[in-house]
C-alpha positions in Angstrom: 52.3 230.1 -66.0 50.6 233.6 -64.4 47.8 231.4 -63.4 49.9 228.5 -61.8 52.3 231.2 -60.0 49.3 233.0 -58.7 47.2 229.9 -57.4 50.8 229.5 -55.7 50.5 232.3 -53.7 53.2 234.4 -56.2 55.9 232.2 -54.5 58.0 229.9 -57.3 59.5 226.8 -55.2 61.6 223.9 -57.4 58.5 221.7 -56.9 56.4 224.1 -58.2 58.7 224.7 -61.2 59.0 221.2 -62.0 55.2 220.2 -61.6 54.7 223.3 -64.2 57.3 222.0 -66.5 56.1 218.1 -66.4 52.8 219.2 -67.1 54.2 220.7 -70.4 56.3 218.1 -71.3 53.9 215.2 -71.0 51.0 217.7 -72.8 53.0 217.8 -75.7 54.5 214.4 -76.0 50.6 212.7 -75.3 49.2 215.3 -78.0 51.9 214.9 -80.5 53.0 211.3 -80.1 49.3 209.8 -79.4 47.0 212.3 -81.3 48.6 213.5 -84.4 51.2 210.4 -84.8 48.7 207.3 -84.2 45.4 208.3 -85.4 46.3 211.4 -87.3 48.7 210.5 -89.7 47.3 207.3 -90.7 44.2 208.4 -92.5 45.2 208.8 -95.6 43.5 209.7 -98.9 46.3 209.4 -101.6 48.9 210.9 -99.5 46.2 213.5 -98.6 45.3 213.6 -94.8 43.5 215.5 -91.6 39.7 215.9 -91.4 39.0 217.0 -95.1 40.3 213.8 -96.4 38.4 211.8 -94.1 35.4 213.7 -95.0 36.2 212.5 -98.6 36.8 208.6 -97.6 33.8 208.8 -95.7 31.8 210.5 -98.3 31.7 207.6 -100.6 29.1 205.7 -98.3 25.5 206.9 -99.1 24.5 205.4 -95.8 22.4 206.8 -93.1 26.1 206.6 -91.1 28.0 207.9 -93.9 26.0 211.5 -93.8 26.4 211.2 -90.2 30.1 211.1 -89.9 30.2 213.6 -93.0 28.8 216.1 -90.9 31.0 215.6 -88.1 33.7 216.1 -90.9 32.3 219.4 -91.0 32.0 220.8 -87.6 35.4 219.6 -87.3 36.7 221.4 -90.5 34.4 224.7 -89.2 36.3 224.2 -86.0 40.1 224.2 -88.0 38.9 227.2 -89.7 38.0 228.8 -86.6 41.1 227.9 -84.9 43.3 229.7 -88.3 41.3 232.5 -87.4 41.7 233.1 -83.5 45.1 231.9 -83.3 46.8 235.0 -84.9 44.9 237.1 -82.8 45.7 235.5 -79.4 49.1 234.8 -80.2 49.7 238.9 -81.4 47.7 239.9 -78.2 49.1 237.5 -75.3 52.7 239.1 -76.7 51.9 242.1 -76.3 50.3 241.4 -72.7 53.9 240.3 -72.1 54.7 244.2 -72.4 52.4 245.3 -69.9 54.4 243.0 -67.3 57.6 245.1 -67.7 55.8 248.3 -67.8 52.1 249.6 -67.0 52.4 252.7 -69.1 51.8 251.0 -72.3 48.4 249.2 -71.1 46.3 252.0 -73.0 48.0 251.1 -76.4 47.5 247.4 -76.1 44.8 247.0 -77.8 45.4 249.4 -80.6 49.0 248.0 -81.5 47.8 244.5 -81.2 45.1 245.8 -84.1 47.8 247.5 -86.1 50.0 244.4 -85.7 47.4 241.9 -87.0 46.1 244.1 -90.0 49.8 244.4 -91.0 50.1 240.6 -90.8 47.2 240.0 -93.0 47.6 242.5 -95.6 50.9 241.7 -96.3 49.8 238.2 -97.1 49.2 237.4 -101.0 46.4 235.1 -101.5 46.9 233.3 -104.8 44.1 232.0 -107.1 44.7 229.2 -109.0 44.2 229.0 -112.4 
């Protein structure tokens, strides 16, 4: 929203507003209802689904193709794993930026809190092992 409101010239006008709030709208319902609803949700491994389970359908071809699209599985699981990882960290961090809009004499301690913040987040987190 800073970046549309700046390329504006810092001046918010209803068209503006409502070209900003469109864009949202049809972002969301073209990722949700096209992406995740169509294609997503019907592979299905025994009720399983996403990219892993794909992985696993296509695994059981011991073609040239097969190993192929196996490891495009795998960038694309490496990518969900990296996405688990940053998001946290952005999310925490652009919050915080939020803070330096209502006030500049907390820039210094951005950083640090959003550090604190984020090892509080995964330390209080218990993994559990299967056994």
């Amino acid at each position: 929203m800073q970046t549309v409101i700046s390329d504006a010239g810092g001046h918010v006008d209803p068209k503006l507003a409502l070209g900003v709030l469109s864009l949202i709208f049809w972002t969301l319902i073209i990722t949700i209802s096209i992406k995740y609803c169509v294609f997503v949700m019907r592979a299905d491994n025994h009720g399983e689904g996403g990219i892993l389970a794909l992985m696993s359908l296509i695994g059981r071809n011991n073609t040239e193709r097969g190993r192929i699209l196996v490891i495009c599985g795998l960038f694309g699981a490496a990518l969900i794993y990296g996405d688990g990882i940053i998001t946290p960290a952005i999310s925490v961090l652009s919050a915080l930026e939020g803070v330096d809009v209502a006030t500049a004499a907390l820039k210094p301690y951005i950083m640090p809190l959003a550090v604190i913040i984020l090892l509080a987040l995964f330390a209080s987190q218990h993994c559990r092992h299967s056994a």
